[in-house]
N, C-alpha and C positions, 0 to 999 in steps of 0.2 A: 195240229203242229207235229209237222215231223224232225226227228233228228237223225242226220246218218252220220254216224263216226268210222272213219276210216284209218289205216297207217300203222297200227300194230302189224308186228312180225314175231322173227327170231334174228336176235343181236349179241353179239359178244358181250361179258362186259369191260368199260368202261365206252360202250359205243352208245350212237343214237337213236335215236325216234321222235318222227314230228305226228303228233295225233290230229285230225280235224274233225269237227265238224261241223256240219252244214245244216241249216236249218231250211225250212219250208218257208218260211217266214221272216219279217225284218228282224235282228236279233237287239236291235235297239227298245224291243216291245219287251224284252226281259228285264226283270231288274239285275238278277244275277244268273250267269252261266259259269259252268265249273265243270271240271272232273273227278271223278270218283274212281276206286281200286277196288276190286275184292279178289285176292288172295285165296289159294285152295283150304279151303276150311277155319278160313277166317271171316270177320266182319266186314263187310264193306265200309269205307272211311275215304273222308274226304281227301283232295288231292289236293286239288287247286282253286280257287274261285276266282272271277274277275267282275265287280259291278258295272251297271250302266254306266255309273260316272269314271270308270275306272280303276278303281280301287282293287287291290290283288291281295290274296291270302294261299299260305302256301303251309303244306303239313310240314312239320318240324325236318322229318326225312328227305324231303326233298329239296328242302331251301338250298338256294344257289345252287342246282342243275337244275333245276323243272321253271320253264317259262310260260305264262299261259298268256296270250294274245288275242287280239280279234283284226278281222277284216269286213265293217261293216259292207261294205262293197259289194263282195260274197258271202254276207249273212252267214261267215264262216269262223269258228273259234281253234285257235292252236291250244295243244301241249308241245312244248320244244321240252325232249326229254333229253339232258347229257349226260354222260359220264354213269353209263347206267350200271344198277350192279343186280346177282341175282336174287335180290329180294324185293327189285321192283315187278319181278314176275308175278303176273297177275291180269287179270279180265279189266281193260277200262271203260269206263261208261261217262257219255257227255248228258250234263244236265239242264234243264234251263228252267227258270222262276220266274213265275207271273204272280205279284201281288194283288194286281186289282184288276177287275171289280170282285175277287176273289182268290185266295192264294191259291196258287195251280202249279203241279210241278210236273215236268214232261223228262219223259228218259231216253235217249237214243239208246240202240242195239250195242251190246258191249265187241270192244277189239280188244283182240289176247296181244298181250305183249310177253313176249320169252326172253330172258336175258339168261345164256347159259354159253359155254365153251364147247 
């Protein structure tokens, strides 16, 4: 399984970013896909999640601007990032989870996002 995340930059803030990624794979085969942050000299921590059945989970910080989506179609999952400020500056990385016939977790390459003036 591959993931490639794309769409980080350098953004103002209060501007946007749409993160994707795209899998090798049907993304329907996951149970859940999400993204992660890791921050310079900090932990990495969850962003966003979205399950198979749909269900979304969103860090405290980013609730109502960060949107996470999919597009089975293109076996592709969004981050809609708005109204960004700079302490969402930081490396994101897309993830995906396979539970069975063994939990497996796959990581795509991280995209820098810079929010700064």
């Amino acid at each position: 399984v591959q993931l490639q995340a794309s769409g980080g930059g350098l953004v103002q803030p209060g501007g946007s970013l749409r993160l994707s990624c795209a899998a090798s794979e049907s993304i329907s085969s996951f149970n859940v896909m999400g993204w992660y942050s890791q921050a310079p000299g900090k932990q990495q921590e969850v962003v966003a999640t979205l399950t198979r059945g749909g269900s979304t989970t969103y860090a405290d910080s980013v609730k109502g601007r960060f949107t996470i989506s999919r597009d089975n179609a293109k076996n592709t999952v969004y981050l809609q990032m708005n109204s960004l400020k700079p302490e969402d500056t930081a490396v994101y990385y897309c993830n995906a989870l396979k539970l069975w016939p063994t939990p497996k977790s796959y990581w795509g390459q991280g995209t820098q996002v810079t929010v700064s003036s």
